[in-house]
C-alpha positions, -999 to +999 in steps of 0.1 A: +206+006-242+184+014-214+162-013-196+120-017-205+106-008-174+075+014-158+071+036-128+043+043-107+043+074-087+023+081-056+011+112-052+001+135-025+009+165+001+044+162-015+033+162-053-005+175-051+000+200-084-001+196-116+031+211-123+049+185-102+026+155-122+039+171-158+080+174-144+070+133-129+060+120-165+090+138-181+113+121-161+101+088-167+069+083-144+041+065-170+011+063-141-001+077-110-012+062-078-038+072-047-039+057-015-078+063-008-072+051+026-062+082+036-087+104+014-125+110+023-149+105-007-144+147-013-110+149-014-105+121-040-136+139-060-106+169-058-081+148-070-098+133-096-111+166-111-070+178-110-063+151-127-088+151-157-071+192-157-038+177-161-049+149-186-056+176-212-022+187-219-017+151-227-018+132-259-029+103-238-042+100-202-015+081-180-031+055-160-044+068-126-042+036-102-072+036-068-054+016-040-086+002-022-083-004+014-097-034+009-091-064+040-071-045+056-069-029+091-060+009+096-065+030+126-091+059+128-083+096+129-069+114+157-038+141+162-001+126+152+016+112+185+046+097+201+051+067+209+076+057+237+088+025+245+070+015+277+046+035+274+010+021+278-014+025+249-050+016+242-070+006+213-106+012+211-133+005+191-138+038+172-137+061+139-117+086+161-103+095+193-091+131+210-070+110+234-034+106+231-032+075+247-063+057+230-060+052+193-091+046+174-096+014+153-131+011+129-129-022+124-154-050+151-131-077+135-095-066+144-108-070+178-123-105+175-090-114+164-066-106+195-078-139+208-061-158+185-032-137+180+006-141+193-001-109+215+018-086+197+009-056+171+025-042+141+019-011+127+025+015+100+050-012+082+059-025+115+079+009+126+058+001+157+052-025+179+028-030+204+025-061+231-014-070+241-017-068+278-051-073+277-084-072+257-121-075+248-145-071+222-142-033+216-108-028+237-072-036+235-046-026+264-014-025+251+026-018+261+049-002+238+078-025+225+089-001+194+081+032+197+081+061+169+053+092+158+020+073+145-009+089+126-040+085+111-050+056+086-016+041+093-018+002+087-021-020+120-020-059+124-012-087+143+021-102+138+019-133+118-023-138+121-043-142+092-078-139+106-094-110+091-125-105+069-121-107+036-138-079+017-146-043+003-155-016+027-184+005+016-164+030+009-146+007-018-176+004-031-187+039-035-154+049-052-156+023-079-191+033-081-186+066-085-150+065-110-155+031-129-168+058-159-133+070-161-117+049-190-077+055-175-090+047-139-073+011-127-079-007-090-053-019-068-070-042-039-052-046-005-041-074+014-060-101-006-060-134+008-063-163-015-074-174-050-112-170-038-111-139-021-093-122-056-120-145-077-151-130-055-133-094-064-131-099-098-171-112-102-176-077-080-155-054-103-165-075-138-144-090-167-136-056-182-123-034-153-084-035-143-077-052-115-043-056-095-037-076-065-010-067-038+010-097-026+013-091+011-004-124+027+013-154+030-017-176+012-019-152-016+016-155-025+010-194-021-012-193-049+003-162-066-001-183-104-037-196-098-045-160-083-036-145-106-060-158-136-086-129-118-063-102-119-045-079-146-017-072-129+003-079-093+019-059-070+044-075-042+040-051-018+072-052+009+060-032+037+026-049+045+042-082+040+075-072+063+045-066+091+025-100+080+054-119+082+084-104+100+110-089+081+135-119+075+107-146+061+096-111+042+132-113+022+135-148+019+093-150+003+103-119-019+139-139-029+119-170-039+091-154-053+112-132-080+133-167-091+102-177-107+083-147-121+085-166-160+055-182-143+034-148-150+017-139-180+004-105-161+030-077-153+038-084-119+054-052-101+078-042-072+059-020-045+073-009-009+097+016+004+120+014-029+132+044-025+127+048+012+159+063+017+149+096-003+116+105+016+144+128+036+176+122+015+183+138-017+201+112-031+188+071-032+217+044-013+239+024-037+216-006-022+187+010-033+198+013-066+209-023-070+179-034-062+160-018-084+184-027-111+184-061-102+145-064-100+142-054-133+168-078-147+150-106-125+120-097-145+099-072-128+082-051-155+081-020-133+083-002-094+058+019-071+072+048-059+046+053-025+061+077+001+090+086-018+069+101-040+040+112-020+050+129+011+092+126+012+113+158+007+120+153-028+095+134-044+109+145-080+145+138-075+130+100-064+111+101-097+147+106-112+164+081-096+136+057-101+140+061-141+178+061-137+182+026-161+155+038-190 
């Protein structure tokens, strides 16, 4: 008898057609995600027009999930680069840069916050690490401790710092504006903070919209049960929380945490680099696989497939793997 679970599939360069969405939902995908992070207002106006096509040849829409950027920090766009350890790298104040050694950061609060940091930087998922050698209000200078190829909108934060202002960009705004007309259209928020952060979101977004909260701050999952009385649905989101909170006190918060999911009444969900293994493998580890398996046993009602699924090499075969215990 197979196990009562749901997948959520990322898509993106990898799976941007609707032939790839069709082969997702027949191996076992039931909704869709969008990192609009990483799309301007027009290309998820493309998206979203793809998707309505695709949402004809089916006798009911499948849920198509917004990840809102939300709280949190991402840098600006420029050209991919390489990071090598030693190196010296700068972070300005900007919505781009066409210099390889200054990477652009939109956000006046990220610097505000190096003050009270512990000097170092994490970012995209803590691949990369940076050590602050110096800073001000709209510059950072900084020294390579983990290098590795960085790219726009990747995630950037300071290691284990909560200061950070808590609320919807504008272009959050516009995007709910603009789908909230769309009856399968659901809203993941990023790195919320606290009961009253995901209470002020929900008085935003009103009583009847669907709301889901990713678990990747250390407050939030605090008050994961009271938080949760303003959302529809939670998401404990691994690589965002690895970089909050290091990668050891990541697995030891996610351990704890999925001992007591009986507490929920909402579906709460498994999100960050499930799969990670098959963004360039064709095949997912043995760990991989017990994990999953496991999670679901534990009580997870279902996983989100992000790069796997989104940019990796074989974003269907992840699909698969992913439904392996339907």
């Amino acid at each position: 008898m197979g196990m009562n679970y749901n997948i959520i599939a990322t898509l993106g360069p990898a799976s941007k057609n609707i032939k790839i969405w069709q082969q997702m939902f027949s191996f076992g995908v039931n909704a869709f995600r969008l990192n609009t992070s990483h799309l301007s207002l027009q290309d998820l106006n493309d998206w979203i027009n793809r998707y309505l096509d695709f949402t004809q040849s089916m006798p009911e829409s499948p849920v198509l999930v917004l990840d809102l950027q939300g709280s949190k920090w991402r840098l600006g766009e420029f050209s991919p680069v390489l990071l090598s350890e030693g190196q010296t790298v700068s972070l300005v104040l900007a919505d781009s840069s066409q210099q390889a050694d200054f990477l652009p950061v939109p956000h006046k609060d990220f610097f505000s916050a190096a003050a009270i940091s512990n000097g170092e930087l994490v970012l995209n998922d803590a691949k990369t690490r940076l050590k602050i050698e110096s800073y001000s209000e709209t510059l950072i200078k900084t020294r390579v401790i983990k290098g590795g190829i960085l790219s726009s909108h990747k995630g950037i934060t300071f290691s284990q710092c909560d200061a950070r202002k808590e609320d919807l960009s504008e272009k959050d705004r516009e995007i709910f504006e603009t789908t909230r007309h769309l009856p399968f259209i659901h809203y993941a928020v990023s790195y919320v903070k606290d009961t009253i952060e995901m209470q002020r979101y929900r008085s935003i977004f009103g009583p009847d919209v669907y709301l889901i909260s990713k678990l990747e701050r250390q407050p939030a999952i605090n008050e994961a049960v009271e938080l949760a009385k303003y959302a529809n649905e939670l998401w404990v989101c691994r690589g965002d929380m690895g970089a909050e909170l290091g990668i050891a006190e990541m697995a030891r918060t996610v351990h704890d945490f999925s001992l007591n999911l009986s507490r929920f009444t909402i579906p709460v969900y498994l999100a960050g680099q499930v799969l990670e293994h098959m963004v360039d493998h064709a095949s997912p580890t043995r760990s991989e696989m017990c994990f999953i398996y496991d999670s679901i046993l534990n009580g997870y009602q279902g996983i989100v497939l992000s790069d796997e699924a989104a940019i990796g090499s074989y974003p269907l075969e992840s699909c698969q793997a992913a439904a392996m215990f339907k």
